[in-house]
C-alpha positions as CSV (number, residue, x, y, z in Angstrom):
1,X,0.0,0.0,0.0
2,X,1.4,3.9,-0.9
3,X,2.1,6.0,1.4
4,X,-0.7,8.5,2.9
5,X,0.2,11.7,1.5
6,X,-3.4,13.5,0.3
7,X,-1.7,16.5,1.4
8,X,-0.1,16.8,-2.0
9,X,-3.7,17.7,-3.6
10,X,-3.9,21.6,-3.8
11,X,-1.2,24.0,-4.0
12,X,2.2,23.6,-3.3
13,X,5.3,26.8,-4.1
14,X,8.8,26.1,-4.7
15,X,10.6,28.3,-2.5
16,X,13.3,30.8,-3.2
17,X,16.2,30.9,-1.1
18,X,16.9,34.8,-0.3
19,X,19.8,36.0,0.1
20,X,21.5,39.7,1.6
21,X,23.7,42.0,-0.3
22,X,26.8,39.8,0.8
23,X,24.7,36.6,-1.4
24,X,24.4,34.7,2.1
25,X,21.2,33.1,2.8
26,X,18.5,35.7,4.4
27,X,17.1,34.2,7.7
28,X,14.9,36.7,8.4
29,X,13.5,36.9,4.6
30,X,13.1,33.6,4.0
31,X,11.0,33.8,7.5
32,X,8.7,36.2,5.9
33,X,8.2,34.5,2.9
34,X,7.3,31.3,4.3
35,X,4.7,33.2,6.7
36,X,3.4,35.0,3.3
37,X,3.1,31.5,1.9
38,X,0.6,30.5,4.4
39,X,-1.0,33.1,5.1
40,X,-2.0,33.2,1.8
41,X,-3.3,29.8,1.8
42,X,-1.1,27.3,-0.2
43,X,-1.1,23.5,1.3
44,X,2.7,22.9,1.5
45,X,5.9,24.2,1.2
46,X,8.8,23.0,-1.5
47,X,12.6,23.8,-0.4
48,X,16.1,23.2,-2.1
49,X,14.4,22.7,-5.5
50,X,15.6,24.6,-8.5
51,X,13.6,27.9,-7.7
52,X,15.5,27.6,-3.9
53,X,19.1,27.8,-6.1
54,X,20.2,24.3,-4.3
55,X,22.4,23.5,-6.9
56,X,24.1,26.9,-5.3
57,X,24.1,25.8,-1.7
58,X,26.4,24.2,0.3
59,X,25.3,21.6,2.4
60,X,25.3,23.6,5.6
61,X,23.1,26.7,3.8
62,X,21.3,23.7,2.9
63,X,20.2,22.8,6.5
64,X,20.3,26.3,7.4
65,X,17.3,26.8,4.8
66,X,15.5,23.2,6.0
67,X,15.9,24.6,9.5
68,X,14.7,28.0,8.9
69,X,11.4,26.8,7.1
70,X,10.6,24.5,9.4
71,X,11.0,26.5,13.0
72,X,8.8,29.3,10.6
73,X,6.6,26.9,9.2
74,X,5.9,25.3,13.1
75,X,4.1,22.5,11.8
76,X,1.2,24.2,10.0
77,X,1.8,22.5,6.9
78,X,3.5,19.9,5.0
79,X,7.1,20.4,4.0
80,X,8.7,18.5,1.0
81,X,12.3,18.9,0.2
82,X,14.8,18.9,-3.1
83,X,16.9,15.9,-2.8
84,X,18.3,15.6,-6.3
85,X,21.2,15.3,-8.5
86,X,23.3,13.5,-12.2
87,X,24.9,11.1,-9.7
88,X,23.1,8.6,-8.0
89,X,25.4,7.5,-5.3
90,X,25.6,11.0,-3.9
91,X,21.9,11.3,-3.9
92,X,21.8,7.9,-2.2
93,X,24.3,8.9,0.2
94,X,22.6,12.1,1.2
95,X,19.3,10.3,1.7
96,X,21.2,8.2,4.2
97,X,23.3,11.0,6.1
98,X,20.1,13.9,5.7
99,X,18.3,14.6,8.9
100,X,14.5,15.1,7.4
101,X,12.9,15.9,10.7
102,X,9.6,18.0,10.1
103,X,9.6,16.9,6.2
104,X,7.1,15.1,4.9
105,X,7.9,13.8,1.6
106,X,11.0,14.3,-1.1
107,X,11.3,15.8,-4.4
108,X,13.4,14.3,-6.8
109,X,14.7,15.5,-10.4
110,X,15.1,13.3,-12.8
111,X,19.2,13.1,-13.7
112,X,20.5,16.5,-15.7
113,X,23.2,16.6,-17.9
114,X,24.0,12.8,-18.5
115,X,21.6,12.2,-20.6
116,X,20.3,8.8,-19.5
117,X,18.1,6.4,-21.5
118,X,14.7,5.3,-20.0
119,X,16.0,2.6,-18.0
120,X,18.7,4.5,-16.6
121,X,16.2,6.9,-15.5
122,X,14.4,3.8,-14.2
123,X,17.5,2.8,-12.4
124,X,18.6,6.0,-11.1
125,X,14.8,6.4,-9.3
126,X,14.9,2.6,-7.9
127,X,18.2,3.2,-6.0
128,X,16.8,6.5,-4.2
129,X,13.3,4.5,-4.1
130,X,14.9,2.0,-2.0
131,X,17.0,4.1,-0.1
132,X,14.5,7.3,0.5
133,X,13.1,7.2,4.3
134,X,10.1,9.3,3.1
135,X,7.4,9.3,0.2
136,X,9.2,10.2,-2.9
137,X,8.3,12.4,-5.5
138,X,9.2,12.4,-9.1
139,X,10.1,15.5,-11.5
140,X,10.3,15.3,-14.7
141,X,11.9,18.8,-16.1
142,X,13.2,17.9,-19.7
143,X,14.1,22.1,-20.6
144,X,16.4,21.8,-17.9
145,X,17.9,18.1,-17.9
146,X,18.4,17.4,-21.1
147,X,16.1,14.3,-21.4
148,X,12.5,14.0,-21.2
149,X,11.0,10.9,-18.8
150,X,8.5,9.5,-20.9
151,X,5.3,8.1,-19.5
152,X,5.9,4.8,-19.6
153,X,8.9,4.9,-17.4
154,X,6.8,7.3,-14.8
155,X,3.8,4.3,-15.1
156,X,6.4,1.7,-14.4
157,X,8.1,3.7,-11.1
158,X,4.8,4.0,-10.2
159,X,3.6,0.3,-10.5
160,X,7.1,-1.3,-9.0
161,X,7.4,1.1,-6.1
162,X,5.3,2.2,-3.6
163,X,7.5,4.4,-1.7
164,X,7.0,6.9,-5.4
165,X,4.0,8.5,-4.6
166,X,3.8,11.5,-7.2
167,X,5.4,13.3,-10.3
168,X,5.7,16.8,-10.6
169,X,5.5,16.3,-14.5
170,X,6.8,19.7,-16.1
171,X,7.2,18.7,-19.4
172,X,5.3,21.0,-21.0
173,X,3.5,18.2,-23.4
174,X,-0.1,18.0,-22.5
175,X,-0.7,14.3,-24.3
176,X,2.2,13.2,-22.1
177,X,0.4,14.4,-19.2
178,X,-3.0,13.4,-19.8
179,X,-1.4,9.8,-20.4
180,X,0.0,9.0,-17.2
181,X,-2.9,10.5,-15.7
182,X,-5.2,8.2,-17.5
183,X,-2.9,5.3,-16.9
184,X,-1.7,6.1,-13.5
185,X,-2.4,4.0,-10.3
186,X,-5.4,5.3,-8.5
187,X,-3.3,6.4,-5.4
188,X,-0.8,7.9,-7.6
189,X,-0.7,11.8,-7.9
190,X,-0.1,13.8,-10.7
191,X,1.2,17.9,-10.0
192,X,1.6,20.2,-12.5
193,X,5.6,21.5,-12.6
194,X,4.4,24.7,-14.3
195,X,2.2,27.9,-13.8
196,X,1.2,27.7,-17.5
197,X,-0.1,24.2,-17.4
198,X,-1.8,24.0,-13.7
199,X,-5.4,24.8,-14.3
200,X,-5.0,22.3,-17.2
201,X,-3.4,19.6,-15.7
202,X,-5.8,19.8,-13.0
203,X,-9.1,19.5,-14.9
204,X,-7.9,16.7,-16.6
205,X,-7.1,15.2,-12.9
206,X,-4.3,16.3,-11.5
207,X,-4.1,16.8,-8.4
208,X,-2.7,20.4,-8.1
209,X,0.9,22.4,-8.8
210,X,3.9,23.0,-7.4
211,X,4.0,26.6,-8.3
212,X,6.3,29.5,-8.6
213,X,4.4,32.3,-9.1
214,X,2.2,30.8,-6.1
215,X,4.3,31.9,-3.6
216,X,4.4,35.4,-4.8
217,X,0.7,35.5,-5.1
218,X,-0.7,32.9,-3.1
219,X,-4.2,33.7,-2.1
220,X,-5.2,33.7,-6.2
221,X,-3.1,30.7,-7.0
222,X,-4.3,28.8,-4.5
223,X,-7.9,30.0,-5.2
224,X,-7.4,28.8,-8.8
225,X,-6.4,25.8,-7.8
226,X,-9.2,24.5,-5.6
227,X,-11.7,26.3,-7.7
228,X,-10.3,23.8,-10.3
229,X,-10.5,20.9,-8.0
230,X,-14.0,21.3,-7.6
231,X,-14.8,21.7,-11.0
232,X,-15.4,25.2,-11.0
233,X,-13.8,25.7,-14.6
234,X,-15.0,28.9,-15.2
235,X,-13.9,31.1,-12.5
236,X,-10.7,29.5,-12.2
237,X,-9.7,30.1,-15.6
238,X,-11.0,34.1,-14.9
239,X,-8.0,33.9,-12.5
240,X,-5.7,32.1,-14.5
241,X,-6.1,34.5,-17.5
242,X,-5.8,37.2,-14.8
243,X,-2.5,35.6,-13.6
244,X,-1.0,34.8,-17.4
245,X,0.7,38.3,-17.4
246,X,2.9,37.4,-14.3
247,X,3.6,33.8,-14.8
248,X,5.3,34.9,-18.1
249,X,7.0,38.0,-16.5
250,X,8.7,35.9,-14.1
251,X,10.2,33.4,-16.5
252,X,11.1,36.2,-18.8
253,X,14.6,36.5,-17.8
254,X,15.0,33.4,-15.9
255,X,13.9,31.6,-12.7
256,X,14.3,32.5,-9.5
257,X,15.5,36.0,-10.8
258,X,12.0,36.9,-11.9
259,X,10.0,35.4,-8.8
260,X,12.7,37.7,-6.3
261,X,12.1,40.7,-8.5
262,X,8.4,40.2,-7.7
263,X,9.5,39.9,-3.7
264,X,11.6,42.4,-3.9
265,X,8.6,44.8,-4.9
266,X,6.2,43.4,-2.4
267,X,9.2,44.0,0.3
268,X,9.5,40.3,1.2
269,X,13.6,40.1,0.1
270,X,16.0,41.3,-2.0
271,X,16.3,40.3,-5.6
272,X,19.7,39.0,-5.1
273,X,20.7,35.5,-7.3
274,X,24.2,33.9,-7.3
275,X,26.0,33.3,-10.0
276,X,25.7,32.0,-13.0
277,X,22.4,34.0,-12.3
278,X,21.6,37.1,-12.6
279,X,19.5,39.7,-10.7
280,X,16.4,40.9,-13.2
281,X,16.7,43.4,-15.1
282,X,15.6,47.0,-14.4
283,X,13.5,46.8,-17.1
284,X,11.9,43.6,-15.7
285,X,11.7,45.0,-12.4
286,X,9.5,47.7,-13.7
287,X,7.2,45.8,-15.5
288,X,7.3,43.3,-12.2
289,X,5.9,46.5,-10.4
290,X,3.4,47.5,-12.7
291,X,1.8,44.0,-13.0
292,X,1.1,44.4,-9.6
293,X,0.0,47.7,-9.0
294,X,-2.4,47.2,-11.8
295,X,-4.2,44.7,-9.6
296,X,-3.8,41.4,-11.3
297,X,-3.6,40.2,-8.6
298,X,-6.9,38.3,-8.0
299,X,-8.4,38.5,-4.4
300,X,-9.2,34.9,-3.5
């Protein structure tokens, strides 16, 4: 039987990791941001994924952030975290040696760079599958990893293990989507990767998003969301169309630049990014600001 986790229906945001003028991780923001998070309503928190910059961290900023989110957090809701990588021992050996107090569940990219064929994929997830103390959780990201998990390799994770509970499928393809959802175990969740394709891949039965521009804007993500869960089509596509102006701003120039250009103008943290990032633009930052003072940002 798979583990419980019906906490992944809803919203989830993939959390930035702030940093201060000197690029070291901001306590205090990151404090705020969680508290703006729930506040606004989402129904768990993401850290050390690719919008937290992990691949950036060392491992001590790395327990810095897990320890900061969760004394913010307090237990209100669910924490997953980012445990990820192109080589499978280390991920196996940081499952092993992590201390995942307070988290709930794990988040885990499918292998950048290398290039892997289906069965390496396959592989690569049945090592950390049998390794993983907690409910793991697929992504498949193919604009960033070079190679695209195709459904029937998700299907088969999904049948073979029952410690994989979910994908965060961000592929982009909505056929590939609607497959494993159609083919899919029944306790098996589907989350959108992607602002663009949440309302979608809900209402073809997913079971929500783990969203970037949610965590700016929480109260009329989330809204969307479970306005979509409960069928409510039309309103939550008023709010999506209402929201399509900021999910593309914040991928204009690159994630989590955008995202902290939006924080920096709500006064949550500084846009700060480390390199090979780069801050947003001015320009960005203006249109950033305008988005929101035009009130696009839908009350929930």
């Amino acid at each position: 039987m798979r583990f419980e986790v019906d906490f992944l229906i809803g919203t989830g945001v993939a959390l930035v990791t702030p940093f201060n003028s000197e690029l070291r991780v901001d306590v205090k923001a990151l404090t705020h941001i969680v508290e703006h998070c729930i506040s606004g309503g989402v129904d768990y928190l993401v850290v050390l994924g690719t919008t937290g910059e992990a691949v950036t961290l060392n491992s001590t900023e790395k327990r810095l952030v897990m320890q900061t989110v969760s004394l913010a957090n307090a237990g209100r809701l669910p924490l997953v975290v980012g445990v990820g990588g192109n080589n499978t021992q280390a991920v196996v050996k940081d499952l092993e040696t992590i201390d995942f107090m307070d988290f709930e569940a794990i988040l885990s990219v499918s292998p950048a760079y290398n290039k892997p064929t289906q069965e390496g994929i396959y592989q690569h997830f049945k090592a950390i599958a049998e390794t993983s103390p907690l409910p793991l959780i697929l992504y498949n990201v193919p604009s960033r990893t070079g190679s695209n998990m195709l459904p029937k390799t998700t299907l088969r994770l999904a049948r073979d293990f029952e410690k994989i509970v979910a994908i965060k499928e961000a592929s982009g393809d909505s056929l590939q989507v609607d497959q494993i959802i159609q083919q899919k175990p029944g306790d098996f969740y589907v989350i959108s990767g992607d602002d663009f394709t949440a309302l979608p891949t809900v209402l073809a039965g997913g079971s929500g998003v783990i969203s970037v521009l949610g965590q700016g804007l929480p109260e009329a993500c989330s809204r969307m969301i479970s306005l979509a869960l409960r069928g409510d089509s039309e309103p939550a596509y008023e709010i999506h169309q209402s929201l399509l102006d900021g999910m593309q701003l914040i991928f204009e120039e690159g994630n989590p630049a955008g995202i902290k250009a939006l924080f920096e103008a709500l006064k949550l943290c500084e846009g700060h990014v480390r390199l090979p990032l780069v801050a947003a633009s001015p320009t960005l930052k203006k249109k950033i600001a305008a988005f929101l003072k035009q009130g696009q940002q839908v009350e929930a």
